[in-house]
N, C-alpha and C positions, 0 to 999 in steps of 0.2 A: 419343047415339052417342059422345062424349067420356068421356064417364063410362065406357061401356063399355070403350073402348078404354084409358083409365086404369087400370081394374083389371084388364084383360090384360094389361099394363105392371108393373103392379104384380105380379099373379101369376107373372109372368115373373123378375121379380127375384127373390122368395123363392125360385123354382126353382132359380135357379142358383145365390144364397147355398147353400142349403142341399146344395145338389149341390158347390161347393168344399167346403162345413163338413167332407161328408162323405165327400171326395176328400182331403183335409185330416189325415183322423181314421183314414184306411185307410194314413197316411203310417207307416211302421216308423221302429224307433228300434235305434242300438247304442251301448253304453255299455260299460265295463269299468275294470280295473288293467292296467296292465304291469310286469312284475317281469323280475331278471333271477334265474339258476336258484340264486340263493342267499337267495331270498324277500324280496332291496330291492327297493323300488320306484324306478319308474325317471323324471326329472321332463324335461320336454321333447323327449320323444320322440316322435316321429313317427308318428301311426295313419293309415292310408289306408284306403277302402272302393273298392273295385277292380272295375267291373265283366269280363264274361266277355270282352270285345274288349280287355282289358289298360287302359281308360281310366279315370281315375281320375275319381269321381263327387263325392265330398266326401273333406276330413281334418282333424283335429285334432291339437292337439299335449296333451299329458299335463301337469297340474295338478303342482302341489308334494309331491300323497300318490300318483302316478301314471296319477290316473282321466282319462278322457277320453269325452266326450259327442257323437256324431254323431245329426242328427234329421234330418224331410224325405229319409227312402228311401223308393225307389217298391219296391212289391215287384217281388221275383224273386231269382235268384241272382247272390252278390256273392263277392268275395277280402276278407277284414280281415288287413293288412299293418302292422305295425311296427317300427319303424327308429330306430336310436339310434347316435350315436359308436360306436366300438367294440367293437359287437355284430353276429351274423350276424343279417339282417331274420326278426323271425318270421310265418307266414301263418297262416291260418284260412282253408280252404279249402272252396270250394261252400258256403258259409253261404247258405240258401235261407230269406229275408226275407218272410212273409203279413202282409197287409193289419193295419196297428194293432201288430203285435208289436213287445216291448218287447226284446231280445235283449242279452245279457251276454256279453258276450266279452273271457275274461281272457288276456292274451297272455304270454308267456315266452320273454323274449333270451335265447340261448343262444350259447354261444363254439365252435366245433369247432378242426377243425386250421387252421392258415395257415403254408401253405407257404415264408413269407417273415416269419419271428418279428422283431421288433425288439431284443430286447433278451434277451437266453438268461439263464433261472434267474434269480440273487439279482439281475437288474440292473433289474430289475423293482420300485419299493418296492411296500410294500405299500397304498399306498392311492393308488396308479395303475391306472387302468382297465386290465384285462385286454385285451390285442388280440385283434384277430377269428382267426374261424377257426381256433378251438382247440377238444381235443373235449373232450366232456362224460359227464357218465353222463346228462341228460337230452336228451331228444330236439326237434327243432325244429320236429316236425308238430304240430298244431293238431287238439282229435278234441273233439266235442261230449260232456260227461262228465254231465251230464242237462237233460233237457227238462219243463215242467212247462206247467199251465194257469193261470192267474189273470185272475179278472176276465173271463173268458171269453176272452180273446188269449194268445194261446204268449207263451213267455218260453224262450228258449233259453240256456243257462249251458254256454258253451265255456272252456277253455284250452287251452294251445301244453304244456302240462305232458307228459312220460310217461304215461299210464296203460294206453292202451290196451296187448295184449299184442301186435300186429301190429311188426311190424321195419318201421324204417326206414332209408330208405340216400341217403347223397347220393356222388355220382361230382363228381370237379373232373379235368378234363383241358387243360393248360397246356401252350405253347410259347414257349420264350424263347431268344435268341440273345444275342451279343456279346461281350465279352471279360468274360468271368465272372471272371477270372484264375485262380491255384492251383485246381488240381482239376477246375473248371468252365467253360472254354473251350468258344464253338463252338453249339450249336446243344442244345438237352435238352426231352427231349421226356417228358412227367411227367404218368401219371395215378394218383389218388388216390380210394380208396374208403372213404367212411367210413360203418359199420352200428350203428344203434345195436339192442339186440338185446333181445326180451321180457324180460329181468329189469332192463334198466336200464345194465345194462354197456355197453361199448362197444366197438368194434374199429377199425382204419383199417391199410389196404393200401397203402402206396406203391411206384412202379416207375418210373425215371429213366433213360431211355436217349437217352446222348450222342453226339452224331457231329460234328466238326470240319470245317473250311473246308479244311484242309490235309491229303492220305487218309495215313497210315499203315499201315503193315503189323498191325500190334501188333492192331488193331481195335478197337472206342469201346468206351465207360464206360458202367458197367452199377451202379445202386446199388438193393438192393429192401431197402424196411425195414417191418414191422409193431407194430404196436403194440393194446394191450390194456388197459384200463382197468375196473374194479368196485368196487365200495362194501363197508367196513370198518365195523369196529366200532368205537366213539367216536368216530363223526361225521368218518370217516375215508375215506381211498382207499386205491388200488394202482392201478400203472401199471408196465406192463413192456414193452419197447422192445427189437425183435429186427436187427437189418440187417446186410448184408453188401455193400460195394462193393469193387470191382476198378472200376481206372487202369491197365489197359496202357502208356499214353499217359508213364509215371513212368517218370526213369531214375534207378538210386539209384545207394550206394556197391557197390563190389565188382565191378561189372560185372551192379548187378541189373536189370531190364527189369522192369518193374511192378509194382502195388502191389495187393495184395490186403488186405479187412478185413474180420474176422469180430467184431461188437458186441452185446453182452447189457446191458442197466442196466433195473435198475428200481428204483424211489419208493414211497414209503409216506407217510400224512400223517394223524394223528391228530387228536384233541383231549383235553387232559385236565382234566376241569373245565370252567370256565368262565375261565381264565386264562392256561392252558398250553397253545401250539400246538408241537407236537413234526413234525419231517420227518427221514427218513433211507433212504439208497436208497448205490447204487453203479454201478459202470459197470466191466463188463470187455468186455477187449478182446485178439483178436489178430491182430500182423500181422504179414504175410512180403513180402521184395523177395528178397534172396540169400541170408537166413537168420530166421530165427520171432521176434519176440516177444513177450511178453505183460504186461498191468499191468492195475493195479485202481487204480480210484477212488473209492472210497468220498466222501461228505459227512455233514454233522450239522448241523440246525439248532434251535435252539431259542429262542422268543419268549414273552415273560413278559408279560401286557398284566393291571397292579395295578387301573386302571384305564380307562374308556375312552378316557381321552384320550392317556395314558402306556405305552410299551411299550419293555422291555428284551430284550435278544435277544443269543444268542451263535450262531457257524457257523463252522465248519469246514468247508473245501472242499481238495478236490484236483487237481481238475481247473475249466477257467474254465468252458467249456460245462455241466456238471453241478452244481449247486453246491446244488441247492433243490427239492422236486418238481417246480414250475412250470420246469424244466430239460428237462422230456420234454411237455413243450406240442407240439411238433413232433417226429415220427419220424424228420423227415431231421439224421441224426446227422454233425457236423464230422467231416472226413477227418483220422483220426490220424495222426502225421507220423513215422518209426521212419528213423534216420539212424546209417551206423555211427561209433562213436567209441571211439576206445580198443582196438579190433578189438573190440567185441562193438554190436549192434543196442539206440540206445538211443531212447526215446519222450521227451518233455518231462514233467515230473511238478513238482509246486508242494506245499507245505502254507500255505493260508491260515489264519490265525483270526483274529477279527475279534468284538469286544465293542460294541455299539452301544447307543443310545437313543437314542429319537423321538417325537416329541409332535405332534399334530393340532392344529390350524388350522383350523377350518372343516373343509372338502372338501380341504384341502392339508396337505400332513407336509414335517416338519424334520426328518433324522434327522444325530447325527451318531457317526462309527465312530472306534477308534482298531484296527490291523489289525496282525499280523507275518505277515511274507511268507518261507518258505525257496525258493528256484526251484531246481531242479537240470535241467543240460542245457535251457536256455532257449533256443524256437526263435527264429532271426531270418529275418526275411521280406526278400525282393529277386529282383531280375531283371536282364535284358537282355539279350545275344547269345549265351547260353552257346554252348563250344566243349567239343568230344572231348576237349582237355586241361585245360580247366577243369575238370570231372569227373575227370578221371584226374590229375591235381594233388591235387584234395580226397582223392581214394580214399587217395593215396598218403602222407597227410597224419596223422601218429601223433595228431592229436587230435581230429581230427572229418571227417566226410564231407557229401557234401549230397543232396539229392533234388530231383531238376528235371524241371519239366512242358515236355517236349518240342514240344510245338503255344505255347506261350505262350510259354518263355524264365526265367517265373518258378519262381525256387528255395527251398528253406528250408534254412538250415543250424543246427547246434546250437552255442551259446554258453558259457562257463563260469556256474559256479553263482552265486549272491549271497544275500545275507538284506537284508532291511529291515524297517522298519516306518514309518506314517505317520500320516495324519486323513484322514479321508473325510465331506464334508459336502455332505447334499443336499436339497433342497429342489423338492416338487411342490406345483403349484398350477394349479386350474383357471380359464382366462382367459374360457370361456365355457359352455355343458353339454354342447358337444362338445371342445374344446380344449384343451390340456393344456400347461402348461410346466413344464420343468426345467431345475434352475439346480443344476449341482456341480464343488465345488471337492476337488482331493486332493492331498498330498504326500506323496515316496516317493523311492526310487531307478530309474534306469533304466538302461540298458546307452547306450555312448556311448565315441568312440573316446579311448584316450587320450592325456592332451594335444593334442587338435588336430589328432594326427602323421596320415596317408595311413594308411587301409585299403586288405589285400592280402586277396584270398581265400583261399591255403593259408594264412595265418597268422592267418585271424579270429577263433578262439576265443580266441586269446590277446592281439588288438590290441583286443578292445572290455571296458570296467571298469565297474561299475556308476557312480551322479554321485547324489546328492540333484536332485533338481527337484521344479516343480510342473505342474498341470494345472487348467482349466478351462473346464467344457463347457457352454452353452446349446442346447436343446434343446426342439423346438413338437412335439408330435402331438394327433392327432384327426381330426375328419373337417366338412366342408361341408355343412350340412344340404342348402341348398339344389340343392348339382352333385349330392351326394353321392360328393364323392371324399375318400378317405384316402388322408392324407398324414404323413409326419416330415421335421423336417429338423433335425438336431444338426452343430453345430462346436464339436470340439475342440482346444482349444489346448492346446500343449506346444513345449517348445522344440524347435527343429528340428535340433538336434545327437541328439537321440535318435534312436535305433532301435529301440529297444522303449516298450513304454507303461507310465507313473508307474498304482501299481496295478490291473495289466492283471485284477485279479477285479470293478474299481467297475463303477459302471453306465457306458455306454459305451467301454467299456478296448477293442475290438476297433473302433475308429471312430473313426479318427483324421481330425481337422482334418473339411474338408465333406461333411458323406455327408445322403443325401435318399433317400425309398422315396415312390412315388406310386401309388394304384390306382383306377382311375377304371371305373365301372359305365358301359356302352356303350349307350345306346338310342337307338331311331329310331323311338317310336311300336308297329307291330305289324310293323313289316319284319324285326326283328331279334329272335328270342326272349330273353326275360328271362337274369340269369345270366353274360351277357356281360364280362367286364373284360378292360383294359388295363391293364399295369405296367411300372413306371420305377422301376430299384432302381442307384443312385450309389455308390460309395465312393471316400473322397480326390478329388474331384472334380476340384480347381484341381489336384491333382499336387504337394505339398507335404509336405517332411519325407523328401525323397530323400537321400541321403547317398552321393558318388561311392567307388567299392570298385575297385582295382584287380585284374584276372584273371591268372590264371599266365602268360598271353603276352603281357600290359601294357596291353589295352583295356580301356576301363572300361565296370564295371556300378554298381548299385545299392543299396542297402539303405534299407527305408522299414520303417516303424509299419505302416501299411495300403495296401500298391499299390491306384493306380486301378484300378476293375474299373468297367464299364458292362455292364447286363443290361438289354436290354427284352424283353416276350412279352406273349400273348393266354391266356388262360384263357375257360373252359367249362363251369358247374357247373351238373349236374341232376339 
């Protein structure tokens, strides 16, 4: 009877071994590369395996060559999610996992637009991770490109690549309030469509409509801008960039009541060789307040890389906002600033050129530039209680007039010309595989009163001179694997008698002293649909580098590098 029941005991266990073995052996496996759309691979990035209640079941992070290995899936259908710094997360969707399969899944980060770019054009070096949400010609759907049998068990071989010929399209709908300053005051309300389209191209719609805490008659701000992107010959692009905004809310010279701007630019980017990267594009523009004007801005860049470590480059820029193709990253185009002076409608215009070399480091570059700057008509930024005679003081003033955002106070007015030249020396390095620091130094002239003497407003063109100074900026961005929030935060220094900024084209020249951008992905589980963010976008933070300006009637304002602006909002994207 022992014996008996010994080998039911025993029978019993080989049952179940073999019933785990084979529970075990039914388990699915997923494995792949992640690159991002310029065929690197990507190390330390984030794969998630997502079931259909949004809960995440296992993850891995990505090997040195990009691979990464998840084992132990029960079958059924899954999400495969990856996520990296600086990149928009790519999915693989509805992956349906059978018993034993072995599944490939190769992933592809892709950048579209971001409504909130860090750093515009050339301020960007070149071996700094591209920011998020910038568009692409490839697409960031996930589409199974073949399926095969081996071994008797599927084997499914996916990527996040293009191929399929189906359109894709993501929608981002955003609302941000606060004292945005110049231009952006008040409440803006901004959705953005971006398509990517069966040949690979690309398109993005944007539409910003603002309305203020304080009503005006004039009625809110209205900016729609399109943009269009597709593939070139020698490993090239094109990108063209259409918008038009109206500021009622602007009071200019002359007795004008708002600001209307009609903008065209577009970018080209070759390759020639294996040595020669060529860019060149333009920006026109025109604008009316009580009378028309128009101006072109053309740029030219060109980078000479002997080898891969060494790269020489020259560029020519015209304007600070356009300086590089990576200048039309984002459709939302700076508001041109058209101020009368001299009795005719004049815009701010610059000729930069700038001779560099830069050398790699690892994962980090050192570049350093020596630049000549001509500026004509340099805008100066400032605020505070404007009055009916302060405008009508400027109007009447034989060298320059001002334009002021009526809901805010903040004005720009135009400067005399100057020339300089200087160094420019930067240095990127990454602190972690999401983190980034920069470190630059430059020297140049800047605008600054002279002698010491008291700024008057009718008299500014002619009380502020250029001065030799210097500049220098530390600078963190990246992102937090673990919250997954993206953050920047740069300060730059200068001295605070300036008004303008020591080579307003370097990287940082429009971010003066503390400014910080934060975007934080919002979840709660399956309360909240995916998509969700929160932003916190800073400038001049502590309010530093004010310089007191006297008004035509003897109260004083202001003139800064960068007025504090605070922006918070929610974003939407599906």
């Amino acid at each position: 009877m022992q014996r008996s029941q010994v080998k039911i005991v025993l029978l019993m266990l080989v049952l179940a071994t073999a019933t785990v073995s084979e529970a075990v052996g039914q388990n699915a496996t997923v494995s792949g590369v992640v690159r991002d759309t310029r065929g690197v691979v990507q190390m330390g990035a984030l794969v998630q395996v997502v079931a259909s209640n949004s809960s995440m079941v296992r993850a891995a992070f990505t090997d040195l060559h990009g691979r990464y290995l998840i084992t132990h899936l029960l079958p059924g259908k899954y999400n495969v999610e990856a996520s990296a710094a600086l990149f928009v997360p790519a999915t693989r969707g509805n992956l349906e996992l059978r018993p034993g399969a072995r599944n490939i899944v190769n992933l592809t980060l892709n950048t579209l637009f971001e409504p909130s770019v860090w750093l515009p054009a050339e301020r960007r070096k070149a071996d700094e991770p591209d920011d998020d949400w910038k568009w692409t010609l490839r697409s960031a759907a996930n589409r199974p490109l073949l399926r095969l049998v081996e071994d008797g068990k599927s084997m499914e071989v996916s990527s996040s690549v293009t191929e399929a010929r189906k359109p894709v399209e993501r929608i981002r709908a955003a609302v941000t309030a606060g004292d945005g300053g110049f231009g952006s005051n008040g409440v803006n309300n901004v959705i953005t469509l971006n398509r990517v389209l069966d040949d690979g191209s690309n398109m993005i719609l944007r539409a910003d409509y603002g309305t203020t805490g304080r009503p005006y008659t004039a009625g809110p701000s209205m900016e729609l801008a399109s943009g269009y992107e597709r593939e070139l010959g020698f490993a090239g692009a094109a990108r063209t960039v259409v918008a038009y905004q109206s500021h009622p809310e602007m009071v200019g010279s002359g007795g004008a009541s708002g600001l209307n701007v009609m903008q065209a630019a577009s970018a080209q980017r070759m390759k020639l060789g294996d040595t020669v990267d060529l860019e060149v594009g333009s920006a026109v523009f025109v604008v009316r307040t009580s009378r028309y004007a128009t101006a072109a801005r053309p740029f030219l860049k060109v980078a000479v890389h002997p080898n891969s470590t060494w790269t020489v480059g020259y560029r020519m820029a015209t304007a600070q906002n356009l300086q590089s193709f990576d200048g039309l990253d984002d459709v939302q185009q700076e508001l041109p600033v058209a101020i009368m002076s001299h009795g005719k409608l004049q815009t701010e215009r610059g000729l930069h050129q700038e001779f560099s070399v830069s050398r790699k480091a690892g994962r980090g570059e050192i570049q350093i530039a020596y630049y000549l700057d001509s500026l004509d008509h340099v805008v100066v930024a400032g605020g505070g209680a404007l009055s009916a005679s302060d405008v009508e003081a400027m109007n009447a003033s034989p060298t320059g007039g001002i334009l002021a955002d009526s809901t805010t106070g903040d004005f720009r007015a135009l400067a005399d010309s100057y020339k300089t030249n200087g160094v420019d020396v930067t240095l990127t390095e990454p602190l972690t595989p999401s983190m980034w620091m920069a470190l630059a130094y430059s020297t140049g002239a800047a605008l600054t009163a002279k002698d010491g003497s008291p700024l008057t407003l009718p008299t500014l063109a002619s009380d502020l001179t250029p001065q030799m100074a210097q500049s220098a900026t530390l600078a963190l961005k990246g992102r937090v694997i673990r919250s997954g929030t993206n953050v920047r935060v740069a300060y730059r220094w200068e001295p605070e008698r300036l008004v303008t900024a020591v080579n307003p084209y370097a990287p940082f020249g429009d971010q003066a002293y503390l400014s910080c951008y934060l975007r934080q992905a919002i979840r709660l589980g399956s309360l909240l649909p995916p998509g969700l963010e929160a932003t916190v976008d800073v400038t001049n933070l502590l309010a530093e580098g004010y310089r007191p300006i006297l008004s035509a009637d003897g109260h004083t304002l202001f003139l800064a590098q960068a007025p504090r602006t605070l922006q918070g909002g929610l974003a939407f994207t599906f």
